[in-house]
C-alpha positions in Angstrom: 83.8 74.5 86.6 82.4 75.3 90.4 84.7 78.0 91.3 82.2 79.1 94.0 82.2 75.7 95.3 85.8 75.4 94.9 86.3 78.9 97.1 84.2 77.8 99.7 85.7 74.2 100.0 89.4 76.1 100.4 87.8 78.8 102.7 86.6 76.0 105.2 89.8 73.9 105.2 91.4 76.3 106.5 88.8 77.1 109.1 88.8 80.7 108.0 85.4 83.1 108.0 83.4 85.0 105.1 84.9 87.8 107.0 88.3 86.8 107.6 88.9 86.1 103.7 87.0 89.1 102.6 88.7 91.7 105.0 92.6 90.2 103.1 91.0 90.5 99.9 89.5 94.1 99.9 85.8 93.0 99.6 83.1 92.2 102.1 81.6 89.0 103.6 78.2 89.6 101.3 80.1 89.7 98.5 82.3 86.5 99.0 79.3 84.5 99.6 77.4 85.2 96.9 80.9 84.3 95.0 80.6 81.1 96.6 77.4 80.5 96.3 77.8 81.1 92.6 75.3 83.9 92.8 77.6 86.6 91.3 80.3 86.5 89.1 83.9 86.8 89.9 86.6 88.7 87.5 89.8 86.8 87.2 91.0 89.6 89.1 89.1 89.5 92.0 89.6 85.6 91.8 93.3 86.3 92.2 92.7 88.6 95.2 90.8 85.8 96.9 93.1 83.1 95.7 95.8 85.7 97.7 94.0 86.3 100.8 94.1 81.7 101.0 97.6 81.4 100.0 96.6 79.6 96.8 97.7 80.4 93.2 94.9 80.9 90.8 96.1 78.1 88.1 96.5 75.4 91.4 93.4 76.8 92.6 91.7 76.2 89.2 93.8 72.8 89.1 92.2 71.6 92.3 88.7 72.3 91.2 89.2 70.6 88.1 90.9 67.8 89.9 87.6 67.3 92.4 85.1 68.0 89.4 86.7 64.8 87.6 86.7 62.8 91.0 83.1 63.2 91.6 82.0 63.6 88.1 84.0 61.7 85.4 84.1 58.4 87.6 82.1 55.4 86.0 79.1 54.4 88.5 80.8 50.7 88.9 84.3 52.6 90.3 82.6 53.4 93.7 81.0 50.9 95.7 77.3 51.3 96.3 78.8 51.7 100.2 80.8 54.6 99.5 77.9 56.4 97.2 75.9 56.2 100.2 78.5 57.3 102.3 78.7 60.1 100.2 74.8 61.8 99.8 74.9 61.0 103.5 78.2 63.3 103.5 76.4 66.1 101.7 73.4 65.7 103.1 75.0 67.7 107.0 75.3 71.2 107.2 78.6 72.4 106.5 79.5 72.6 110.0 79.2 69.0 110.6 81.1 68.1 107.0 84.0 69.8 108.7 83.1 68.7 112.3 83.2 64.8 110.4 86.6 65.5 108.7 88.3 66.8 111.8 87.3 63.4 113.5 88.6 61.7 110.4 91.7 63.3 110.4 92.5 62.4 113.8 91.5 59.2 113.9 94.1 59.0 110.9 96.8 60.4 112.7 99.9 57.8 113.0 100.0 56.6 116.2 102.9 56.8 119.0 104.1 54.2 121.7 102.1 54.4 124.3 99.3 56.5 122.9 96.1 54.9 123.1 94.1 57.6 121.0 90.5 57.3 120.1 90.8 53.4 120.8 91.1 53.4 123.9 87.9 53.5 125.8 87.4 50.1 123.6 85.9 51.4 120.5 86.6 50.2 117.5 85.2 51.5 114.1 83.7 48.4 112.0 85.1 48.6 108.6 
């Protein structure tokens, strides 16, 4: 299980620093990346200080990771289009930055839409599915 992974992955969706998350859980910014970069090793009760500092409980934490683990991993090779697996290296090929820079545009092109808003559309553009 990728905890580090996991840790980051939770850290960034909710746009929060190293800093920011170390300072609530009593450690410093070194320390929480080498977490997440799996470089150290982190005590269940440090996990659960981290866990805190996101507003996440360690067992739905722990769920979650397990959860994306079997997404990515446990899938046969014939339940994702050779599109999509492309999609994804591509994905994880950007800096982490541009990951979240790529799901903020995906969110808001997702958004519902209201009368009379024209949203992303509107200059003409339409994404070819």
């Amino acid at each position: 299980m990728d905890i580090g992974a996991g840790l980051k992955r939770q850290r960034l969706a909710r746009g929060a620093t190293l800093k920011q998350v170390a300072d609530l859980c009593g450690t410093d910014a070194g320390n929480l990346s080498r977490v997440e970069r799996n470089v150290q090793d982190v005590s269940f009760q440090r996990l659960t200080r981290i866990c805190a500092a996101m507003e996440l409980g360690v067992v739905d934490f722990l769920t979650q990771v397990e959860h994306w683990e079997n997404a990515t991993t446990q899938l046969p090779t014939s339940a994702l289009t050779k599109r999509l697996r492309a999609m994804m290296r591509l994905f994880g090929a950007v800096s982490r930055r541009d990951q979240m820079l790529l799901l903020a545009l995906a969110r808001g092109m997702a958004r519902p839409r209201v009368e009379g808003d024209d949203g992303p559309a509107a200059d003409g553009y339409r994404p070819a599915l």
